[in-house]
N, C-alpha and C positions, 0 to 999 in steps of 0.2 A: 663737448659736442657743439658744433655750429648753430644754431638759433637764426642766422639770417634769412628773412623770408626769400624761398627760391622759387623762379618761374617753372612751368611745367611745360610738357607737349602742350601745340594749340587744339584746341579740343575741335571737334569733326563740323564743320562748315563754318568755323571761324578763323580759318587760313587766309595769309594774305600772299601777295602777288610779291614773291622774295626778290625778284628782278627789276621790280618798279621801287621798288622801297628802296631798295640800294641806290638805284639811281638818284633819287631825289636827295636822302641823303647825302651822297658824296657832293652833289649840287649845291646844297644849302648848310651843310655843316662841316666847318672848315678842318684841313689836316686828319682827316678819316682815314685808316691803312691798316688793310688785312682782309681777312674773309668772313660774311655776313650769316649770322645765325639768328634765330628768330622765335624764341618763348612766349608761353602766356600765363601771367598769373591767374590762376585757378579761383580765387576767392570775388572779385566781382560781379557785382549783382546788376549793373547798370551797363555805365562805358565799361570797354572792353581794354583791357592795358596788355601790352605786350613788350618784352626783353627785349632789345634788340644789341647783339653783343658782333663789331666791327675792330677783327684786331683786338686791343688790349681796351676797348674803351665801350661801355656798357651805357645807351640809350631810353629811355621811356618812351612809347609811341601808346598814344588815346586817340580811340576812335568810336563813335556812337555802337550800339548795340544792332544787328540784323532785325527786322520784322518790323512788326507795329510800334511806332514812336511818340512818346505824349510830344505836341505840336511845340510848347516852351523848350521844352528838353533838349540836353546831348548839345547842346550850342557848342561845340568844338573853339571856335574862333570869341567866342565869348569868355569860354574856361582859359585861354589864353592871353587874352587881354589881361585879366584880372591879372596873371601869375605875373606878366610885364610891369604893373602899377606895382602891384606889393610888394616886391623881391627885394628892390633897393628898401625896406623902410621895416620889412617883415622876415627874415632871413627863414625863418619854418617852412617858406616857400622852395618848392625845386625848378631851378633854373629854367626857362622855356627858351628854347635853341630854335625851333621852326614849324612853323602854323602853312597848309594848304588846306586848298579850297577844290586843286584841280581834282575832280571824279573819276578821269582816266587812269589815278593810279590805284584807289581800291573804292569807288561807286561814292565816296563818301569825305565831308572835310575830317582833316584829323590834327594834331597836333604831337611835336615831340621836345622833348624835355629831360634835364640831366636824372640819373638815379640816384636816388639814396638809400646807403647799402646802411640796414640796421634792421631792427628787432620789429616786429611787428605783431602785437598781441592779436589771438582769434579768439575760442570758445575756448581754452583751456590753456594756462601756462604752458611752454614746451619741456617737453622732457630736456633736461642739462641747463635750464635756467630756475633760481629759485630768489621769490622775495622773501624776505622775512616782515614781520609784522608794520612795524615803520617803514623798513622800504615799502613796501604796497601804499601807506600814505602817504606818504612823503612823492609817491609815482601822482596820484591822484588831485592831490594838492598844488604839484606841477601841471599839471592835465588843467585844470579846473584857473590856473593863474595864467596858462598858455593862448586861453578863450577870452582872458579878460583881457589882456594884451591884443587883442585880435578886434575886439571892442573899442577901443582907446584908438586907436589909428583914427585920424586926423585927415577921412579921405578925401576932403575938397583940395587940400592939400597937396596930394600925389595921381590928384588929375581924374577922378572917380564921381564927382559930385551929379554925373547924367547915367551913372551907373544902373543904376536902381531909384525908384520912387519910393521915398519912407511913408507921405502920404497919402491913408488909407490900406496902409500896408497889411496891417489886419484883419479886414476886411475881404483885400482881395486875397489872401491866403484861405481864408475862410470859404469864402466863395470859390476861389479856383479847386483848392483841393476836394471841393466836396463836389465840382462838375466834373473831373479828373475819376472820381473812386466812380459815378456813375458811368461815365463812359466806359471803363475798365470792365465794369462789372462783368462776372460771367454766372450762369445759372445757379452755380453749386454756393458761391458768395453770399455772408450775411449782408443784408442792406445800409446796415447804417444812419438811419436816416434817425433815429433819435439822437443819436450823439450829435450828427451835425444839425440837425434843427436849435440841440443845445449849447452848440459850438455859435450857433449862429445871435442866438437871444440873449448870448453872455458875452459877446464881446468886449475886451475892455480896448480906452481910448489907445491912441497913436502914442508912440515914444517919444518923449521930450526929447530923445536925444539919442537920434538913430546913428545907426554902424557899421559898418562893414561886417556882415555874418557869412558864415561860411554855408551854414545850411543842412550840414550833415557833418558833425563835428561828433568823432565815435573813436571809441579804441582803436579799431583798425586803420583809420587812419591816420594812427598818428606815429611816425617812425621815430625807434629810443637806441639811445647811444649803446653801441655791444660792450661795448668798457666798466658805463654807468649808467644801466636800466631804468632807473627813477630819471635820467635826464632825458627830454624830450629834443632830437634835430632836425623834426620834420612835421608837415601837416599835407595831407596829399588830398585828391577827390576835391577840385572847389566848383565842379559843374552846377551845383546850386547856389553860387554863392552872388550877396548882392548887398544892396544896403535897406536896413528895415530895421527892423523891432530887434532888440540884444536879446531881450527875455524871451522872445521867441525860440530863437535860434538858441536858448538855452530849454527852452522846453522842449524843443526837435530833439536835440541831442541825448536829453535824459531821459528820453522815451524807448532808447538803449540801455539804460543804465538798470539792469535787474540785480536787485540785492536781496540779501539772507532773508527777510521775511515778508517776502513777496511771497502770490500763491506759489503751487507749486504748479499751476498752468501756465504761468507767466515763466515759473523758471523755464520750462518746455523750452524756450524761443530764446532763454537767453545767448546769446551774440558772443560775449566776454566774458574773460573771467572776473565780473566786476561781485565774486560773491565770495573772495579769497581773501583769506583772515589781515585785517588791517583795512582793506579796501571801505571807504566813504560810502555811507547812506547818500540817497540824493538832498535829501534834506541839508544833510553837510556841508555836500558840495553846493547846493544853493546859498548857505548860510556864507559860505567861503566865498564864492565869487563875491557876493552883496557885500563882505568886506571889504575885498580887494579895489572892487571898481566905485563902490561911494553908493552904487545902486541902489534904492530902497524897493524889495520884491514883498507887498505887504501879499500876496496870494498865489502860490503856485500852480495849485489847481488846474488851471482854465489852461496855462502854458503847457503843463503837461498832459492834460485830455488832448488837447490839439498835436502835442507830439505822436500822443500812440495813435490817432488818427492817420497824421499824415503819414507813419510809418506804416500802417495796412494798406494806404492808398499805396505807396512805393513796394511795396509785396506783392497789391493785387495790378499794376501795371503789369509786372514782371509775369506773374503767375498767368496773367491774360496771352501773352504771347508763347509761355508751356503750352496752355490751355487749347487756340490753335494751332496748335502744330509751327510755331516759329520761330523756337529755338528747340535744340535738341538737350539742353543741359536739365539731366534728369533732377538736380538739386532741387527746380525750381516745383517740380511735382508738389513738393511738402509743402508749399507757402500758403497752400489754401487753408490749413489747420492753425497756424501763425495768425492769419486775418483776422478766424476766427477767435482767437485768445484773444486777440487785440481788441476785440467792439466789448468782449466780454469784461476785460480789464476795465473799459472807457465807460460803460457804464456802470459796473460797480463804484468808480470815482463820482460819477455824475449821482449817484443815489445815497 
């Protein structure tokens, strides 16, 4: 059975203008021939990706999301930049072919970029693919060594060093995410406001030795060889990425990561199938990376309260524009129930 994650129809007012997009196309990316078809992958929460298949050769096009936009976000020309710097230095990157700005061809900047055809894990293994106990860690292990490499880049180096600010970096994470969930907020939302008071009074210092992070570093986006499933050929989604705190962006990430004796409210929300026989506790995976990179993580705690925070914040964004009427993707209905697990999670941690 095929396992390659496949695009779908574009879902109802997220159609783009198939005559403009060709155009600019043929304009900007060389030796294009044949006729223009146009999917959308179904699973994104944020940008919005779409197929774009010309003749025998199959494109990537990202574009912000319709409606209310957090003010930072969806930086088009910024997610592209990045993929320019890291590609020679980071190969897990997908190739970025052409970045506009112009509005006349769909209201909005967007960027396009090659595809990588492979396996992409959701909420559940697919039917016709199976790990067995070691492969699943041995996947994980890779997962977990793929982040610390990700770490190590050397970005003054490859032209990066105005990228992002490390100083103060957790702070303003702190602070921005927590004016982020209040603006979002909508009536039915829990408040929050003890975790991030706690979020705020626990701060630990700045990173000795800040990184290039990705920001949103999760199973799904990470694309695995169809051949050899434990081997990782890709890292997709870098719209948050910057340079800051490693441990952070290691707590963001594992604030996805729900394993076997988690509640069973938390499994609710789980994302992947990160609760299938072999698969790494997070403790593990933390213990693994802090080998691999030399790191010393003496408290995880604090990184992962701040993960599952900023993961309701990025729900209730989302869930804010279901909420009025701004996107019609009925998935996002459920996210208010997710939020709510999540403050639940974060202070059980904190108590």
């Amino acid at each position: 059975m095929d396992v390659i994650d496949k695009p779908r129809d574009i879902r109802s007012g997220e159609e783009l203008d198939i005559k403009k997009v060709n155009e600019f196309l043929r304009d900007s990316v060389p030796r294009l021939t044949g006729e223009i078809t146009i999917k959308q992958f179904p699973s994104g929460n944020s940008n919005l990706t779409y197929c774009i298949s010309i003749g025998n050769t199959e494109l990537i096009l990202r574009r912000p999301p319709f409606g209310k936009k957090a003010k930072s976000a969806h930086d088009m020309g910024r997610e592209y930049r990045i993929l320019k710097a890291l590609k020679p230095v980071f190969p897990y990157c997908p190739e970025p072919l052409a970045y506009s700005e112009d509005e006349s061809i769909m209201g909005c900047p967007f960027y396009v970029m090659e595809r990588l055809h492979g396996i992409i894990l959701r909420k559940e293994i697919p039917e016709g693919l199976e790990f067995t106990h070691d492969e699943m860690r041995k996947l994980c292990e890779n997962y977990i060594t793929l982040w610390a490499d990700l770490h190590s880049i050397d970005y003054k180096k490859i032209g990066l060093e105005n990228f992002g600010n490390p100083e103060g970096y957790v702070r303003r994470q702190v602070e921005g995410w927590s004016k982020r969930y209040r603006d979002a907020k909508t009536p039915d939302a829990p408040d929050f406001e003890r975790v991030m008071i706690w979020l705020h009074e626990h701060m630990p210092d700045d990173s000795a030795a800040p990184a290039v992070i990705h920001n949103d570093f999760k199973l799904d986006n990470v694309v695995l060889n169809p051949e050899k499933p434990t081997q990782i050929i890709g890292l997709l989604d870098w719209e948050m990425a910057t340079i800051g705190d490693p441990i952070m962006d290691l707590g963001s990430g594992l604030a996805y990561w729900v394993q076997n004796d988690d509640t069973d409210k938390l499994k609710m929300v789980r994302m992947h199938p990160t609760t299938a026989d072999g698969a790494l506790s997070r403790e593990q995976l933390v213990q693994h990376y802090s080998r691999t990179t030399g790191r010393v993580i003496e408290s995880f705690d604090y990184y992962y309260c701040f993960g599952l925070f900023r993961l309701a914040v990025i729900a209730q964004q989302i869930y804010y524009r279901y909420y009025h009427g701004q996107t019609k993707d009925q998935r996002f209905q459920f996210f208010i129930h997710g939020i709510r697990i999540f403050e639940d999670t974060a202070l059980s941690l904190i108590s």
